[in-house]
C-alpha positions as CSV (number, residue, x, y, z in Angstrom):
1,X,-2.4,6.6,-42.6
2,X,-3.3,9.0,-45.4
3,X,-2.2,13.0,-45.0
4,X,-4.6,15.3,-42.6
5,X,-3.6,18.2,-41.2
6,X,-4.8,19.5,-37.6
7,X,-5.8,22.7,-35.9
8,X,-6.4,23.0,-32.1
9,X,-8.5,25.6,-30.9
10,X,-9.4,27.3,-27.6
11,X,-12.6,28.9,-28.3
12,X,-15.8,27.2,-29.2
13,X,-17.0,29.9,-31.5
14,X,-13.3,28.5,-33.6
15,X,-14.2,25.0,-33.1
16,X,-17.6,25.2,-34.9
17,X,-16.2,27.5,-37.7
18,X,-13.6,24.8,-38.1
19,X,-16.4,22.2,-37.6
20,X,-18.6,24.1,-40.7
21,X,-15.8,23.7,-43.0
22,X,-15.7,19.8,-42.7
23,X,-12.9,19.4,-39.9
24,X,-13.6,16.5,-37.6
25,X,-13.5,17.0,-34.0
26,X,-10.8,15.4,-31.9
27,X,-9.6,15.4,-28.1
28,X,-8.6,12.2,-26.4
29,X,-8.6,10.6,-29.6
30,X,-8.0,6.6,-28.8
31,X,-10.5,5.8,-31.8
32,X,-10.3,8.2,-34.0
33,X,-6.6,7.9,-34.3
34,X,-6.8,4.0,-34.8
35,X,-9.6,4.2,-37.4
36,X,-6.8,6.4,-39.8
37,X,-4.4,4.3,-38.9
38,X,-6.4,1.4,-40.4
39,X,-7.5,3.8,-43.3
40,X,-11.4,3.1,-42.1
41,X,-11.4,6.5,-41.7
42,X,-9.8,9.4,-43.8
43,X,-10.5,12.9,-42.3
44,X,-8.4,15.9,-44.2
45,X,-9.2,18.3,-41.2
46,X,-8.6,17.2,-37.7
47,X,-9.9,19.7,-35.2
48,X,-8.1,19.6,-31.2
49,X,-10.9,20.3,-28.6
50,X,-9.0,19.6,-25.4
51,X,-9.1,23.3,-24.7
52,X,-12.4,24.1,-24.9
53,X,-14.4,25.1,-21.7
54,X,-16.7,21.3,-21.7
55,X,-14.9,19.5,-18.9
56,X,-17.5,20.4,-15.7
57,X,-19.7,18.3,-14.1
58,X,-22.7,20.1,-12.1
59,X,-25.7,19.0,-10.8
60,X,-29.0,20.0,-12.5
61,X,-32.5,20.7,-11.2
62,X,-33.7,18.5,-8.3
63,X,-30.5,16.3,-8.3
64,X,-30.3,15.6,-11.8
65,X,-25.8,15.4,-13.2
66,X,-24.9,17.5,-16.6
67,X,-21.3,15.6,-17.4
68,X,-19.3,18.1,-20.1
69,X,-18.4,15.8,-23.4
70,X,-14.8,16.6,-22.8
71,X,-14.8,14.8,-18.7
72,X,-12.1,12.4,-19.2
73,X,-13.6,8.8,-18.4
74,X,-11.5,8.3,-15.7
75,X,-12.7,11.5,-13.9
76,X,-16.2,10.7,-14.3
77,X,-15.9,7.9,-12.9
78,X,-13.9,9.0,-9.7
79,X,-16.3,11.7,-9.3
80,X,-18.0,11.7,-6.1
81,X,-21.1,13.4,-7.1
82,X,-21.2,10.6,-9.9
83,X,-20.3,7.6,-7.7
84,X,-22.8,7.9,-5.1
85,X,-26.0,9.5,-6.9
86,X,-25.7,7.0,-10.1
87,X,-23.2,4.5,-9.5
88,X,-24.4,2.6,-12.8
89,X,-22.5,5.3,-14.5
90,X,-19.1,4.9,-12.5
91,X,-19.3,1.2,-12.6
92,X,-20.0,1.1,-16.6
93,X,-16.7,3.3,-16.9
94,X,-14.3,1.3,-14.9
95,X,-15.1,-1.7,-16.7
96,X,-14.6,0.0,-19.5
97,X,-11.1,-0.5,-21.8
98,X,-8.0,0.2,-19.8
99,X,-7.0,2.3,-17.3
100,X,-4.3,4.2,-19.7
101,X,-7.3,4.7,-22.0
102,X,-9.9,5.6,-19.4
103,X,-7.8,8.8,-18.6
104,X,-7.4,9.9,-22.1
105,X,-11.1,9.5,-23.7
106,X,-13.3,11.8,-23.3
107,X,-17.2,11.3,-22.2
108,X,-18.2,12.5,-25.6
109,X,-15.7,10.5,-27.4
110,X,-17.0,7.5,-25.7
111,X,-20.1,7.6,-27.3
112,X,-19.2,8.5,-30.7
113,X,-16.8,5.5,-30.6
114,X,-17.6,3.0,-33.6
115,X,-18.1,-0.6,-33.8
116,X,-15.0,-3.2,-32.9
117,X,-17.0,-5.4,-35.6
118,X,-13.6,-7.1,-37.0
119,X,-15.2,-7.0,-40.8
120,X,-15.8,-3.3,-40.7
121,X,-12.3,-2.8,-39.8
122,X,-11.0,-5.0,-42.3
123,X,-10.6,-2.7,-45.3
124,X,-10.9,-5.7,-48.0
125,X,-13.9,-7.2,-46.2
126,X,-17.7,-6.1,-47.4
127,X,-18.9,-3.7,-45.2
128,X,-22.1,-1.3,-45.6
129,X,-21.5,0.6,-42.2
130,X,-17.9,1.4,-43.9
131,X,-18.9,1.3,-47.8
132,X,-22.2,1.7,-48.1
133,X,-23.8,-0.4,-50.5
134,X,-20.5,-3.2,-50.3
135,X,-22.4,-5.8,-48.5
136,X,-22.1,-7.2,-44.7
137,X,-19.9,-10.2,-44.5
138,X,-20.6,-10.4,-40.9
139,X,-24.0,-12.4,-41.3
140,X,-22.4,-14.9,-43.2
141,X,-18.9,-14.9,-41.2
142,X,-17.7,-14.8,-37.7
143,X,-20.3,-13.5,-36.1
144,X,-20.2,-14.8,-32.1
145,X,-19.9,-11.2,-30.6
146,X,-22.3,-9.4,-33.1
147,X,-26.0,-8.1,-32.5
148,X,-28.8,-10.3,-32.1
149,X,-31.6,-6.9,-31.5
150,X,-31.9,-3.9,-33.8
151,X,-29.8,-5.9,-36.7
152,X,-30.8,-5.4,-40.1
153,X,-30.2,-7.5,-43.4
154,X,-27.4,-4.4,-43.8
155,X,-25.8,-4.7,-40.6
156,X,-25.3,-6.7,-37.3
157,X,-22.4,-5.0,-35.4
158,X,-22.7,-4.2,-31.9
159,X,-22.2,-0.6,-30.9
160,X,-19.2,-1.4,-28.2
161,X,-19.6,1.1,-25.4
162,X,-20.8,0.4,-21.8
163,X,-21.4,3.9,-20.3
164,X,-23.9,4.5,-23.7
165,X,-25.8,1.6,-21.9
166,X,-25.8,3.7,-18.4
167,X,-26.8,6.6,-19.9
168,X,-29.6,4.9,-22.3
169,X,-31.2,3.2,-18.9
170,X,-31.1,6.2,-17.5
171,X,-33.0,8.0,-19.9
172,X,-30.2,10.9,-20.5
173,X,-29.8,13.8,-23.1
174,X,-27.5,14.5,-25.2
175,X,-26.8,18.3,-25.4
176,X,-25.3,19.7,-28.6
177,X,-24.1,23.2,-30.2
178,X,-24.6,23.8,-34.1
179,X,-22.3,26.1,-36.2
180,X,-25.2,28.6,-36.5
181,X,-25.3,28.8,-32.7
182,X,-28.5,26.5,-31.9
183,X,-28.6,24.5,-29.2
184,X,-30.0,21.0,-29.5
185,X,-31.0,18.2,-26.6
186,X,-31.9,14.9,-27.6
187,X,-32.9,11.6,-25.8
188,X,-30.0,9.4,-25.8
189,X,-31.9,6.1,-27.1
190,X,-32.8,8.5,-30.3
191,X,-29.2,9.8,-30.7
192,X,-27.5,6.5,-31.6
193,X,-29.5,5.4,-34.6
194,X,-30.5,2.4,-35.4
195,X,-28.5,0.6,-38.7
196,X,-31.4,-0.2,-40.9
197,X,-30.7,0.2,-44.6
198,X,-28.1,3.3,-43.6
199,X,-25.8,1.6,-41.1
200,X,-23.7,4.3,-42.2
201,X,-25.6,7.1,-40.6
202,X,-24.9,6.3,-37.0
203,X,-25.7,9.7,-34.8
204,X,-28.5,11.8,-34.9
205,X,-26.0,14.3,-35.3
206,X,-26.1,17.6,-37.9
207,X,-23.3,18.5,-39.8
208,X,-20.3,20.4,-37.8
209,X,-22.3,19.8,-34.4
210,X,-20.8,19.1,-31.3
211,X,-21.6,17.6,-28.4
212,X,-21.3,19.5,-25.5
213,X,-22.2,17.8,-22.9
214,X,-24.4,14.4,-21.4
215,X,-27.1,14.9,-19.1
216,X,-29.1,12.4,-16.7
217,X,-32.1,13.8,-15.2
218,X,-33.0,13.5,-11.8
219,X,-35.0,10.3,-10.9
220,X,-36.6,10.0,-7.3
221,X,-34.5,8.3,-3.9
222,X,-33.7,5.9,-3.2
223,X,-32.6,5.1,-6.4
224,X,-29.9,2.2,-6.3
225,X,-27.8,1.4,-9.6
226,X,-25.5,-1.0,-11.4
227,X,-23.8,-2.4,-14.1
228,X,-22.6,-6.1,-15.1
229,X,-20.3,-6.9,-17.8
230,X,-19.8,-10.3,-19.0
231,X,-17.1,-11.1,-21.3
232,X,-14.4,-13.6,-22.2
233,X,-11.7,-12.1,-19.8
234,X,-11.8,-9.7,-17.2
235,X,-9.5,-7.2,-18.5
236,X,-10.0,-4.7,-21.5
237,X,-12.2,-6.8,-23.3
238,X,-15.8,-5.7,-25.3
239,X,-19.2,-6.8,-23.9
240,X,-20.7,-10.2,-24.4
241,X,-23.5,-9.2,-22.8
242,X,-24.4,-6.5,-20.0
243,X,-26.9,-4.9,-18.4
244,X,-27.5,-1.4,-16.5
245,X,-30.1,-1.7,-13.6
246,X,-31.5,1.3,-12.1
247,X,-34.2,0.8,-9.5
248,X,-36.6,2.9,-7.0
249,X,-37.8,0.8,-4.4
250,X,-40.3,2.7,-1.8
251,X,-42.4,0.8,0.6
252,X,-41.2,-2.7,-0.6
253,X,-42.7,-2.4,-3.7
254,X,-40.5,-1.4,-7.0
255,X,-41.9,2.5,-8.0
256,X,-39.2,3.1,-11.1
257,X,-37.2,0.4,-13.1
258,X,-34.5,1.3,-15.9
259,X,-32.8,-1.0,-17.2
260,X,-30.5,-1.3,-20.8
261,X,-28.5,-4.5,-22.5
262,X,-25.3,-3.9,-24.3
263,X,-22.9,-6.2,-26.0
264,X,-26.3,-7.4,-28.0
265,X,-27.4,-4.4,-29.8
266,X,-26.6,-2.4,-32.1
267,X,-27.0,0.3,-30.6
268,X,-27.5,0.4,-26.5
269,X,-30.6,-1.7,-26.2
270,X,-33.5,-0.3,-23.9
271,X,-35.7,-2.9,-22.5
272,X,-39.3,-1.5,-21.5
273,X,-40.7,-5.1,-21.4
274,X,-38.2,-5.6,-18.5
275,X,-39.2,-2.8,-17.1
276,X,-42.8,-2.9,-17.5
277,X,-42.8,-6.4,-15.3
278,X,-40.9,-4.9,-12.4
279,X,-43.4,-1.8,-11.8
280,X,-45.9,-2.1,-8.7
281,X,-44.2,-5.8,-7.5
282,X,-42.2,-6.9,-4.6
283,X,-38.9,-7.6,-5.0
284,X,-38.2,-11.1,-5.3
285,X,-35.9,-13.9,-6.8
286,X,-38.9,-15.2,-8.8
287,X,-40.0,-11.2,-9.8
288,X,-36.2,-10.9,-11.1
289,X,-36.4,-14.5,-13.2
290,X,-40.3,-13.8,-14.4
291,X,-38.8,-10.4,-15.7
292,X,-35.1,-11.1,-17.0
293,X,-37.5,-13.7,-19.4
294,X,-38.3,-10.6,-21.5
295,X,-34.7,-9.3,-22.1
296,X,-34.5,-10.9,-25.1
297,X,-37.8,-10.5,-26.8
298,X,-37.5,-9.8,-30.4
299,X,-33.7,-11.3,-30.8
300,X,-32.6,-12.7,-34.0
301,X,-29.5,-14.2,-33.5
302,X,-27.6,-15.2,-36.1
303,X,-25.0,-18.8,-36.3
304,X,-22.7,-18.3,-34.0
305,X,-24.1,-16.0,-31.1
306,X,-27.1,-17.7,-30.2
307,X,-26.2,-18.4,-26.8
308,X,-26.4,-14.4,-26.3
309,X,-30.4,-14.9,-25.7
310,X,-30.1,-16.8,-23.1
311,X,-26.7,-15.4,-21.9
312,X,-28.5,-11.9,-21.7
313,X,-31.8,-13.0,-19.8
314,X,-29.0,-14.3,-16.9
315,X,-27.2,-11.5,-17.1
316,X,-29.9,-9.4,-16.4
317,X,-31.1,-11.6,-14.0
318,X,-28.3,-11.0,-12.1
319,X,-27.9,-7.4,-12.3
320,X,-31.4,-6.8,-11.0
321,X,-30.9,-9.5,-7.9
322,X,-27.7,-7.5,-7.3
323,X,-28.8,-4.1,-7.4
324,X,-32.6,-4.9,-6.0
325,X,-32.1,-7.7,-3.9
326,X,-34.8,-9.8,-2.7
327,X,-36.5,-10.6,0.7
């Protein structure tokens, strides 16, 4: 680990001054501090938000749930307000890393997290998301648990968090504060970007900004939610595949349909197709199949994860049985 120094703060007007002048912004810190250690990453500044007035969770316009970015994971998850109006979110966060870590990160850490890709932690393997311009060793090495949608020819690694895919199904915002003062929403499928030929540019995110907080909008009842996680254990492991289901089902016909894949994107992967077939039909066993067929479209998987195409249309398969059920 290479010399930093660290300031904590109390006041957001000190956090975004610190934040102007290069500092990086820390609180629960279970990344972060495991990227240094690894020299992946190298900040000089380290900023401590854990003070700062961003850990509320309140309810928005017409039902809608504005989660501060500094909501441990584990009270997020345990919140009733949370559990019963989108359980998708809850679900996503207790299958999420370990219950030590889930009360230590943060909500806004969680989705800032970077990729478990084992290459890009390897600082002597070629990595363009880490070194830009180095190469990607990944398409040519090891690559079971990498992307197989939204890779390019300069990166493949998944992005690893499972509330991101909530949050993307759900069509949320994130809310930031800039240095200057200005306040900023964006749509969370455009705030995780996309690795093209910059898979080093990860966030739609302005220098010194912070995120202040992740908000879901309201979405009409009944609206039933999920999440399924499969992976090689049960316990603390990453995402093979996954999917977040949110449905409204009114008059036996299916109104609304959200519904996001992790585990095989590089970032959380929306999928409209999925969505599109579920609108205006009655929920069945053959609706969910005929749908979950489209989860896929557009993968390119590489040697060694090719069973995620078909591992994903199951999965979602599943997750939309589960949560919509079927006469």
């Amino acid at each position: 680990m290479h010399p930093f120094s660290i300031t904590k703060v109390a006041h957001t007007r000190d956090a975004l001054n610190a934040g102007r002048s290069g500092g990086r912004y820390i609180a629960g810190g279970t990344t972060l501090v495991d990227l240094m250690r690894e020299t992946v990453e190298r900040p000089r500044t380290l900023v401590d938000i854990t003070d700062l007035p961003l850990r509320g969770i309140t309810v928005t316009g017409r039902g809608g749930l504005r989660i501060g970015a500094l909501v441990r994971m584990a009270e997020a998850a345990a919140h009733p307000r949370v559990r019963t109006t989108f359980p998708v979110v809850s679900q996503a966060l207790e299958l999420s890393a370990s219950a030590q870590l889930r009360n230590m990160a943060t909500i806004g850490g969680n989705i800032m997290q970077r990729t478990r890709c084992t290459y890009f932690r390897d600082v002597t393997a070629a990595c363009n998301k880490r070194e830009p311009g180095s190469g990607c060793a990944a398409r040519e090495g090891i690559n079971r648990t990498h992307a197989i949608l939204g890779a390019s020819d300069s990166c493949v690694a998944t992005h690893p968090s499972d509330v991101a895919v909530a949050f993307a199904a759900l069509e949320a915002r994130v809310l930031l504060l800039g240095p200057d003062g200005t306040e900023r929403s964006v749509d969370f499928a455009d705030f995780l970007l996309r690795p093209g030929i910059t898979p080093h540019h990860e966030q739609d995110l302005r220098s010194g900004e912070l995120i202040t907080a992740v908000e879901i909008p309201a979405h009409p009842r009944p609206f039933k939610s999920g999440y399924l996680k499969v992976r090689d254990r049960q316990s603390y492991e990453f995402a093979l595949t996954s999917a977040a289901v949110a449905l409204h089902v009114r008059g036996g016909v299916v109104r609304e349909a959200k519904v996001a894949a992790g585990g095989v994107g590089t970032v959380p992967w929306k999928l409209p197709a999925v969505e599109r077939q579920l609108i205006g039909e009655r929920p069945s066993d053959a609706l969910w199949a005929k749908a979950a067929e489209h989860a896929a479209d557009g993968a390119r998987p590489l040697e060694h994860n090719r069973f995620k195409v078909e591992l994903l249309k199951r999965t979602v398969e599943r997750q939309l049985r589960i949560v919509g059920g079927s006469r």
